[in-house]
C-alpha positions as CSV (number, residue, x, y, z in Angstrom):
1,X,146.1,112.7,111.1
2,X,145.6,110.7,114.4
3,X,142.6,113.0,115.3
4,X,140.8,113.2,111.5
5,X,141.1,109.6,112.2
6,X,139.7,109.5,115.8
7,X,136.3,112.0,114.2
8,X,135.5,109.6,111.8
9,X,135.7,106.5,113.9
10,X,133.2,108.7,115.9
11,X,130.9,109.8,113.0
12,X,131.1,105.7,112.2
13,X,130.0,105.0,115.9
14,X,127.4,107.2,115.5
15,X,125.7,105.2,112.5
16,X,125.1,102.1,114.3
17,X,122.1,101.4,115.0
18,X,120.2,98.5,116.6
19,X,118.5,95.8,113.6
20,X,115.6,94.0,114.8
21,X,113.5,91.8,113.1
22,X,111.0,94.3,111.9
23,X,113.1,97.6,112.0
24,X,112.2,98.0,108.4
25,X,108.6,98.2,109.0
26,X,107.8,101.9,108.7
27,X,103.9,101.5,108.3
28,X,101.1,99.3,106.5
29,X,101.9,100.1,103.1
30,X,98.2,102.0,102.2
31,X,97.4,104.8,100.3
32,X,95.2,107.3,100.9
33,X,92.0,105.5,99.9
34,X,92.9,102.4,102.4
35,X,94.1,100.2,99.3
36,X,97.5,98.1,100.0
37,X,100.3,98.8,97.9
38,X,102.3,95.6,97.0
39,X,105.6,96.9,98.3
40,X,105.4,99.9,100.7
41,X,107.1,101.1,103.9
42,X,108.4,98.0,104.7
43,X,105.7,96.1,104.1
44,X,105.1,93.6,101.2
45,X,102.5,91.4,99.3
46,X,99.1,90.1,102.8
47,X,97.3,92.8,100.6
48,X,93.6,91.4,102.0
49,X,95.4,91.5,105.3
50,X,96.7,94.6,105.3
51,X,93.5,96.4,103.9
52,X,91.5,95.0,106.5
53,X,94.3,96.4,108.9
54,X,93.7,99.9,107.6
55,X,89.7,99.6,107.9
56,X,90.9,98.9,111.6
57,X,93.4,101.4,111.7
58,X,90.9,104.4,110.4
59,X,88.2,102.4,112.6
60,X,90.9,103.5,115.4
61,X,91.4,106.9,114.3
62,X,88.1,107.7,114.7
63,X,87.4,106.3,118.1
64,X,84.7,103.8,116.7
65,X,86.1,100.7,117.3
66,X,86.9,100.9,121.7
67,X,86.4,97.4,123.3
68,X,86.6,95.0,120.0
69,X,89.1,92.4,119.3
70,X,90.7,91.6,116.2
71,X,92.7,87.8,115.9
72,X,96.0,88.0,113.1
73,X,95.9,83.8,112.6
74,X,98.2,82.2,110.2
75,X,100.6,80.0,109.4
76,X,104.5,80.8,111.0
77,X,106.1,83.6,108.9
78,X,103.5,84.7,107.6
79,X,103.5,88.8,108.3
80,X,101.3,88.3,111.6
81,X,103.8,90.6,113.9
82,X,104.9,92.6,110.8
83,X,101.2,93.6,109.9
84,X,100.4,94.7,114.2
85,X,104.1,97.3,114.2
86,X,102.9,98.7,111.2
87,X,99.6,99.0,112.6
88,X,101.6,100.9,115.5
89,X,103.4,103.3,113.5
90,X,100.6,104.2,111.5
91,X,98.8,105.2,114.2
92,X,101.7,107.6,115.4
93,X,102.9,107.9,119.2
94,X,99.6,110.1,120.5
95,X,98.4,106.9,120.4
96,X,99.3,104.6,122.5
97,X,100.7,100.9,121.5
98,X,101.2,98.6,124.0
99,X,103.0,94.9,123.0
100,X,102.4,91.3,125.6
101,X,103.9,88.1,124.8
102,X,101.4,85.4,126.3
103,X,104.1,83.4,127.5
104,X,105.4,86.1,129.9
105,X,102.3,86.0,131.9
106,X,103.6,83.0,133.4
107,X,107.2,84.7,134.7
108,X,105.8,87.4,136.3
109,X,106.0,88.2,140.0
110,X,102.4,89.1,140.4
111,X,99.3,87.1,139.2
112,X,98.4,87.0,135.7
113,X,95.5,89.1,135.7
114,X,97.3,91.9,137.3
115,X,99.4,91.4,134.4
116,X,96.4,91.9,131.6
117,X,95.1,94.8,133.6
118,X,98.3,96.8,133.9
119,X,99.1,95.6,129.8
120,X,95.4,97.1,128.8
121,X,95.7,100.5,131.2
122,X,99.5,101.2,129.1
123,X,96.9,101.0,126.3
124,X,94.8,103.3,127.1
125,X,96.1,107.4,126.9
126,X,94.7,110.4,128.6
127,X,94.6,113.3,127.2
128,X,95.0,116.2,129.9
129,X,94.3,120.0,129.1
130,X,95.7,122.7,132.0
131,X,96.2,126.4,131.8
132,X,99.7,127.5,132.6
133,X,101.7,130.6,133.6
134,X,103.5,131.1,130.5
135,X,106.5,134.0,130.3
136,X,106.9,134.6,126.3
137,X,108.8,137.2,124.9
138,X,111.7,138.6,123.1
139,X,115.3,138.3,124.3
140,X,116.8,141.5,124.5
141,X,120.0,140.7,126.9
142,X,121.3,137.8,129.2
143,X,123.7,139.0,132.0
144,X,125.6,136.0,134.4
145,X,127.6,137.1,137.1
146,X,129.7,134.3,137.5
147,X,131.8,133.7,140.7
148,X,135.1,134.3,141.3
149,X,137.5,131.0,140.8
150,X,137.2,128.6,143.3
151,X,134.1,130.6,145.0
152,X,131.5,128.7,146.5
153,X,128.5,131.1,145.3
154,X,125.8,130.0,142.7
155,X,125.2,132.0,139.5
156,X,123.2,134.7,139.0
157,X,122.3,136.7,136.4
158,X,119.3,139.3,134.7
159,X,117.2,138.1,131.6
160,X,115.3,141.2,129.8
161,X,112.3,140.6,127.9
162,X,110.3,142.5,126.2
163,X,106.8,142.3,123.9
164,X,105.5,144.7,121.0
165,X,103.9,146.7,124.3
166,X,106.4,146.4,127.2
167,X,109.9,145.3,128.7
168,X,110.7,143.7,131.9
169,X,114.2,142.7,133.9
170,X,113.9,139.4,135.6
171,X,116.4,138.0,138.4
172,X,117.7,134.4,137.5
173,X,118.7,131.5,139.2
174,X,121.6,129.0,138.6
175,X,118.7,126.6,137.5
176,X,117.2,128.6,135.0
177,X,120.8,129.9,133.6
178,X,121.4,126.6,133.4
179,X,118.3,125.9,131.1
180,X,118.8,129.0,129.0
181,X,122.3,127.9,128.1
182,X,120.9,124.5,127.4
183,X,118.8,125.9,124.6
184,X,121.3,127.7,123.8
185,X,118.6,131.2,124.4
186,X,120.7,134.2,122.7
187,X,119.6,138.1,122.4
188,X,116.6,138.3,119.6
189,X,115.3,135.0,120.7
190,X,111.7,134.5,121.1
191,X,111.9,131.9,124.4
192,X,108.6,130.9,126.4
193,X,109.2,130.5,130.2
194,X,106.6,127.8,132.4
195,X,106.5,129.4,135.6
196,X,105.9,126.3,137.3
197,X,108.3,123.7,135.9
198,X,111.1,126.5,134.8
199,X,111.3,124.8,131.2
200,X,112.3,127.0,128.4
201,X,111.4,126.6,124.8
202,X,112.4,128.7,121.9
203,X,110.3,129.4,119.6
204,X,112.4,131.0,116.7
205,X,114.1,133.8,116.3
206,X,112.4,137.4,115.9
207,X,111.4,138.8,112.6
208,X,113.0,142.0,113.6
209,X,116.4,140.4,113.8
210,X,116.4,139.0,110.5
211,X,118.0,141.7,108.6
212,X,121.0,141.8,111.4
213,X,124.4,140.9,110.4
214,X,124.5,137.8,112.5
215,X,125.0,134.9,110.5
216,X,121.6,132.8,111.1
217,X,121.4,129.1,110.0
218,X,118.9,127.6,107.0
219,X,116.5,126.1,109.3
220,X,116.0,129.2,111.3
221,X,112.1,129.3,112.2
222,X,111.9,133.5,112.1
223,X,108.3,134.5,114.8
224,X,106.8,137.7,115.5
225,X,107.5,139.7,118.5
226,X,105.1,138.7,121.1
227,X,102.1,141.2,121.8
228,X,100.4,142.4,125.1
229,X,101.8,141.2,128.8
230,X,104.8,139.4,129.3
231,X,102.8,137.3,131.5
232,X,100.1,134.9,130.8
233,X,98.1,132.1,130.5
234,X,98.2,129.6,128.2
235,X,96.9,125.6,127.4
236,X,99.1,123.3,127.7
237,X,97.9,119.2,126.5
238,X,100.0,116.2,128.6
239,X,99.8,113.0,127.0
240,X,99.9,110.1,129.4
241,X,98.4,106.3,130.1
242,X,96.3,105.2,132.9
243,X,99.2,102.5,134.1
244,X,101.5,106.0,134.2
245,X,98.8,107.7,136.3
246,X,98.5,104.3,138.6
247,X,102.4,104.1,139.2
248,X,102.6,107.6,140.0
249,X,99.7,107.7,142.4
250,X,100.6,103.8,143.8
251,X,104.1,104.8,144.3
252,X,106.1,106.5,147.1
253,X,108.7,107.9,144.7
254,X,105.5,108.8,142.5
255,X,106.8,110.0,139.4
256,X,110.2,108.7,139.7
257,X,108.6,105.1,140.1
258,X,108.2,105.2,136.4
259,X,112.1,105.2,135.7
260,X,113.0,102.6,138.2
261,X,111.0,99.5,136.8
262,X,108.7,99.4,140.4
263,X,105.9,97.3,138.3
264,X,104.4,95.6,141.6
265,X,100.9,95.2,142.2
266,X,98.6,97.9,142.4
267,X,95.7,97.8,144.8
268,X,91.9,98.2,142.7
269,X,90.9,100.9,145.4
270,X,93.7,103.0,143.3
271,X,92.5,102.4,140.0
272,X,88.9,103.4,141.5
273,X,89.4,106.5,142.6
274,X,91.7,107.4,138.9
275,X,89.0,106.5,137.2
276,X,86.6,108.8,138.8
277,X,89.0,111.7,138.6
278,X,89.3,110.8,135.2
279,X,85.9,110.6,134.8
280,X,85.9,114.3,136.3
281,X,87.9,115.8,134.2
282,X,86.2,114.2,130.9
283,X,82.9,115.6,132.2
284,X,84.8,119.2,132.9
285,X,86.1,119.2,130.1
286,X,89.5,118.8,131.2
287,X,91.1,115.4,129.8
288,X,89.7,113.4,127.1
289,X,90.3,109.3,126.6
290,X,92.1,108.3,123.7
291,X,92.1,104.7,123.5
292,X,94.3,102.8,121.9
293,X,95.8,99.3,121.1
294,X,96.7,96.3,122.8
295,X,98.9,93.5,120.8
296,X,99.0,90.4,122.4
297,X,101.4,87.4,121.0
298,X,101.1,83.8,121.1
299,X,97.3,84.3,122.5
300,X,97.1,80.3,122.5
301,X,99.7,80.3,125.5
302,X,96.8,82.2,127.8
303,X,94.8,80.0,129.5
304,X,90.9,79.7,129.8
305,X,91.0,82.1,133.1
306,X,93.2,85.1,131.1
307,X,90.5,84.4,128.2
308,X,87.5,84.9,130.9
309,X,89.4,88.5,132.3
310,X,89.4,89.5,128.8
311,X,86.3,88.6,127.6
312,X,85.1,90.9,130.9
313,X,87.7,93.5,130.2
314,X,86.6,94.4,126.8
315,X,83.2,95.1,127.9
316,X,84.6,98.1,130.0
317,X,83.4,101.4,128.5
318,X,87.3,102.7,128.4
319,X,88.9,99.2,126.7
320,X,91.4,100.1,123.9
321,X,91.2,98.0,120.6
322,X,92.5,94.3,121.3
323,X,95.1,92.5,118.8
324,X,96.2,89.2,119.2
325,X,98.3,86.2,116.8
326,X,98.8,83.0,116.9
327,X,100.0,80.3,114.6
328,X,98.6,77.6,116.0
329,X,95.1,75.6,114.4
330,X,93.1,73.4,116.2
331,X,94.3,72.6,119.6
332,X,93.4,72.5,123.3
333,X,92.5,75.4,125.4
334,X,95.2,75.7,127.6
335,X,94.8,74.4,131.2
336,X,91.8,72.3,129.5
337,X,91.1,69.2,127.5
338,X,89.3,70.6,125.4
339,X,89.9,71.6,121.6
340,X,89.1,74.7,119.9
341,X,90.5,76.7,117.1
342,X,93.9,78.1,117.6
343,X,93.2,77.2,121.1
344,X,91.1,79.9,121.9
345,X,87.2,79.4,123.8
346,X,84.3,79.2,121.1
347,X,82.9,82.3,123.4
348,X,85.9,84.6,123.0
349,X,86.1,83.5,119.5
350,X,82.9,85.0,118.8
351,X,83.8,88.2,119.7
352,X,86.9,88.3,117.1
353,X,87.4,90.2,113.9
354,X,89.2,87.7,112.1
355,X,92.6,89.0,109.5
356,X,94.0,85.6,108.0
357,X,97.4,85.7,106.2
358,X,98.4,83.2,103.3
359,X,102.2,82.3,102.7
360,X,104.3,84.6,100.8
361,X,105.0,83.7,97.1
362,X,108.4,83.4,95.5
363,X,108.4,86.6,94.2
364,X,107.2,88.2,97.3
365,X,110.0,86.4,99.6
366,X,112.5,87.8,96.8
367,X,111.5,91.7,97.8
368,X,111.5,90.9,101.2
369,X,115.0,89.6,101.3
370,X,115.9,93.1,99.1
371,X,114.6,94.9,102.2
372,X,116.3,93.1,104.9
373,X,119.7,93.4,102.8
374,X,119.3,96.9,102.2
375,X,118.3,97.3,106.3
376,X,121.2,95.6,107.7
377,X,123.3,97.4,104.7
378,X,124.5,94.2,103.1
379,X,125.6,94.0,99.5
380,X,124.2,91.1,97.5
381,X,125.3,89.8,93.7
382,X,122.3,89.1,91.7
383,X,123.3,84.9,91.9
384,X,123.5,85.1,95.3
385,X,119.7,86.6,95.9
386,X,118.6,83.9,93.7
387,X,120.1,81.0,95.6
388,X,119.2,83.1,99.1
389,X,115.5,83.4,97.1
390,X,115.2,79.5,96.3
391,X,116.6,78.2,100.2
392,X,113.5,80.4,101.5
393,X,111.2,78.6,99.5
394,X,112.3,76.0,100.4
395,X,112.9,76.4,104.0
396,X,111.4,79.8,105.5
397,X,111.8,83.2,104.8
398,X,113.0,83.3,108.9
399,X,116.3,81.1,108.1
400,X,117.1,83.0,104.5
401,X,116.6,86.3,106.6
402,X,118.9,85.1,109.1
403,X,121.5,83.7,106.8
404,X,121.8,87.4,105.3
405,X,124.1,88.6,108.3
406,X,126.2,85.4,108.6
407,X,127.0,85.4,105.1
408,X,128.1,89.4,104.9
409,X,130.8,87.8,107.8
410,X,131.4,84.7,106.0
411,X,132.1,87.2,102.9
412,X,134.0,89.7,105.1
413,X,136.4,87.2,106.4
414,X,137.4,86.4,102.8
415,X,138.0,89.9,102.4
416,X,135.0,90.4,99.6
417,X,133.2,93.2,99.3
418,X,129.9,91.8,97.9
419,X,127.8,88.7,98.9
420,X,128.7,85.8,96.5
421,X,126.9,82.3,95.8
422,X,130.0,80.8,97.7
423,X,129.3,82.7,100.8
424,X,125.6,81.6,100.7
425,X,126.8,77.9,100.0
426,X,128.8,78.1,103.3
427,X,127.1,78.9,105.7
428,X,123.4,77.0,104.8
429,X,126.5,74.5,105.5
430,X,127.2,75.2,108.7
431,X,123.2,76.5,109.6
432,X,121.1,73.8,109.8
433,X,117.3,74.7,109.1
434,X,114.5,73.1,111.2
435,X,114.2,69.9,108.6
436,X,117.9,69.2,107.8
437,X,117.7,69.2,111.6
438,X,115.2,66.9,112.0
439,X,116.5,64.4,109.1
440,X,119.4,64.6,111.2
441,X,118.2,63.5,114.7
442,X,116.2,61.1,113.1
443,X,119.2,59.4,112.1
444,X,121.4,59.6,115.3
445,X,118.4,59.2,117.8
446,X,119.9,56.5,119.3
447,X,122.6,58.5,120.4
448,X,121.2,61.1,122.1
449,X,120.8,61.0,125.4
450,X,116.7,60.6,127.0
451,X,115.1,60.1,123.9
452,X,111.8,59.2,122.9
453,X,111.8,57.3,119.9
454,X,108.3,57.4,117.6
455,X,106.4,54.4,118.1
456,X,105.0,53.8,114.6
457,X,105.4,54.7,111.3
458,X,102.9,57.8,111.0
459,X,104.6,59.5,114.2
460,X,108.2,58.9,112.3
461,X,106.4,60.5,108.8
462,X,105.0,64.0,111.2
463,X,108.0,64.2,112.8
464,X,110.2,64.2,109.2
465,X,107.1,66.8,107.8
């Protein structure tokens, strides 16, 4: 009993995942003629945004759209970072997505235009083409001669494969026994050896073993037997960055410099010389660019020399698409007095695709609360939706999403199995939102510590608003 109950606190264990704010996003919600649905993949009502997001995305697709900037402005709340992750995963991982929040420009160790310039080279993929020495065949038997106990010699052992045309014995190492047995390579396996790298792939399970008395799973993939040499060539794609390319080549540890977060500076005479090997290789025929898609949040934190690197930067013949979002309106440019929209420079503006999104309606913050309750696996009465429903209206659909979780505890600790009204009730007690809060300081300014009390009427009515 104690170890059924030990398996299924593992197979428990193993359902937990990680629920971020937009985990439910799964795409942009569009069909196949670009139209939004109203609720799809995650995603629900912004249907002018979202189309004009799939006009983008298919702009992307088709490598139309390099070097153009597109701003996501609205009001807080509003789908802005919802719309750019399903913009991501739409696009699929060939493509590659790189995220910057503004404001971590400004932490950074190195200056912020380092910063942009290694952000918009993770955006930017490189599609490599090499022949390799390929061994592909059929297993016909794996022999390991394994040491005696407590001997100090290494494996060894024989693979035979064989084609529709010939068979071969090959000698094996402990590395690559240790690689079949990884795979878990058995006799009538179709395996396909690098020469090079020593990776093994299986690639199904030969036709002429199908009929054998082995017992063989449902998703068996069943391949012919491999014709002609053992030995050959073949074309094999890499999919990497130019910032992955820049580490490695920057780097002492070259590859490994990608696993142990060595993001220093990276000298331009570098990038140079990557770029005209890159530019090789297109010409050869050998890699080709993919360019892809830079999100940048909170763009009003940059300041008027990030907006002059990027105005620069986009100009570059190999610049991926540019996304940014802000919520801000009219306000100043930072590290200026002077006042533009959303705080961005009239000549960067220019260049700007502009998506807008509106508030979400009633009905619309209703689905979305279904969504987050069915993503974070919380069971919610009918009442209690309602309520949840009304408090977002009234507040933001940010504090009713975040109230989902505390009232599941709230209703856990009282030993209930579904959300109630009363477990709502409790904890919008206990949570203040951002006006409750306000109302509330407003009233006990005095007794706060440092404070700056509004010198007139109208600052007293904005701050309340």
């Amino acid at each position: 009993m104690a170890e059924i109950k030990k398996l299924a606190e593992s197979r428990d264990l193993t359902r937990i995942e990680r629920i971020g704010a937009h985990s439910h996003i799964r795409g942009l919600g569009l069909d196949t003629t670009l139209e939004a649905r109203t609720a799809s993949e995650g995603m629900v009502g912004q249907l002018p945004a979202r189309r004009a997001a799939g006009l983008i995305l298919q702009l992307v697709r088709e490598g139309r759209i390099a070097g153009r900037a597109v701003l996501l402005a609205g009001q807080p709340g509003t789908g802005k970072t919802a719309i750019a992750m399903g913009l991501a995963k739409s696009l699929g991982l060939e493509t590659p997505f790189a995220t910057l929040s503004a404001s971590e420009l400004f932490s950074l160790e190195f200056s912020k235009t380092e910063a942009l310039t290694q952000a918009f080279r993770k955006a930017i993929g490189v599609r490599i083409k090499e022949e390799a020495e390929v061994i592909e065949g059929e297993v016909v038997e794996i022999t390991v001669d394994r040491p005696a106990a407590g001997g100090a010699a290494a494996k060894t052992g024989k693979l035979t494969l064989k084609t529709t045309d010939m068979e071969t014995v090959y000698e094996l190492g402990g590395k690559m026994i240790e690689a079949l047995t990884r795979e878990k390579v058995q006799s009538g396996d179709v395996v396909a050896l690098d020469k090079a790298s020593g990776k093994v792939t299986k690639l199904g399970r030969s036709i002429g073993r199908s009929r054998d008395y082995d017992a063989v799973g449902p998703h068996t993939k069943f391949v012919r037997c491999p014709e002609g040499e053992l030995q050959k060539r073949k074309e094999v794609v890499h999919c990497v960055t130019l910032h992955e390319i820049d580490v490695i080549n920057s780097r002492t540890q070259g590859f490994l410099a990608l696993f142990t977060g060595d993001t220093g500076e990276i000298r331009a005479e570098v990038r140079e010389q990557i770029d005209t090997k890159v530019a090789e290789w297109r010409e050869e025929g050998k890699a080709e660019i993919i360019p892809g898609v830079l999100f940048i949040d909170e763009v009003h934190m940059l300041d008027i020399e990030c907006f002059s690197f990027l105005n620069r930067a986009l100009e570059n013949e190999m610049a991926p698409i540019l996304v940014i979002a802000t919520n801000r309106g009219i306000t100043n440019i930072r590290g200026t007095n002077y006042r533009s929209p959303h705080g961005i420079p009239a000549d960067f503006l220019d260049r700007l695709l502009i998506i807008s999104t509106q508030p979400y309606t009633e009905e619309e913050i209703r689905q979305i609360l279904d969504i987050r309750c069915e993503e974070e696996d919380v069971e919610m009465s009918k009442d209690a939706k309602v309520l949840l429903t009304k408090i977002g209206v009234e507040t933001s659909l940010r504090y009713a999403i975040h109230l989902i979780t505390a009232a599941a505890l709230a209703c856990q600790k009282r030993k209930g199995k579904i959300v109630e009204m009363e477990d709502i009730s409790r904890v919008y007690q206990l949570f203040l939102d951002v006006k409750r809060s306000t109302q509330y300081l407003m009233e006990y300014q005095n007794e706060y510590m440092f404070n700056e009390v509004p010198r007139d009427a109208d600052e007293t009515e904005a701050m309340q608003s």
